[in-house]
N, C-alpha and C positions, 0 to 999 in steps of 0.2 A: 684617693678614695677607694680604689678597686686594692690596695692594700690592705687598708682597713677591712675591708667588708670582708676580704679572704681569709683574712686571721681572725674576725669576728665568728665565723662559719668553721674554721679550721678549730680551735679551741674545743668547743661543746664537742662536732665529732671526732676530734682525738680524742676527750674523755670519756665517752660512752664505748669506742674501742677498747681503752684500758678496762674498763670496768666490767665492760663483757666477754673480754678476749686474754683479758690480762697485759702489765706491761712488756714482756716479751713480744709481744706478739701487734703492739703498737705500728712498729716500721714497715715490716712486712706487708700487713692488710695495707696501711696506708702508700704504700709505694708500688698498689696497684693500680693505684690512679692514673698518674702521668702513663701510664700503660692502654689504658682504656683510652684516654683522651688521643692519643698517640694514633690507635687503631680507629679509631670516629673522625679523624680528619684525615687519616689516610684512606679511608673508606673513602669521604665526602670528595677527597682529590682524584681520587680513580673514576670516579662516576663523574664529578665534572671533565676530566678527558676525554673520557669514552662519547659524551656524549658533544663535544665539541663545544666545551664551554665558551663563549663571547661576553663580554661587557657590555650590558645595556647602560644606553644613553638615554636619562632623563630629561626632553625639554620643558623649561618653564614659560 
């Protein structure tokens, strides 16, 4: 399912990239993602260190 829905979403904005950026310029913009995403959980892992991240235990 989470394949589907990435290539559903993935489709539409690769072609408004093409159409606004041209296809050259397709790979580029789009291969600054995994860049970004990259840098937002490397962020979210240094602040959970720092901050002496533990695992909460839910009891039911």
């Amino acid at each position: 399912a989470a394949g589907a829905f990435s290539t559903a979403v993935a489709g539409p904005v690769m072609g408004w990239i093409n159409t606004t950026y041209g296809a050259a310029n397709v790979l580029p913009v789009w291969a600054v993602l995994p860049l970004a995403i990259a840098l937002i959980f490397g962020i979210v892992h240094r602040v959970d260190r720092a901050r002496g991240y533990r695992i909460e235990r839910v009891d039911a």
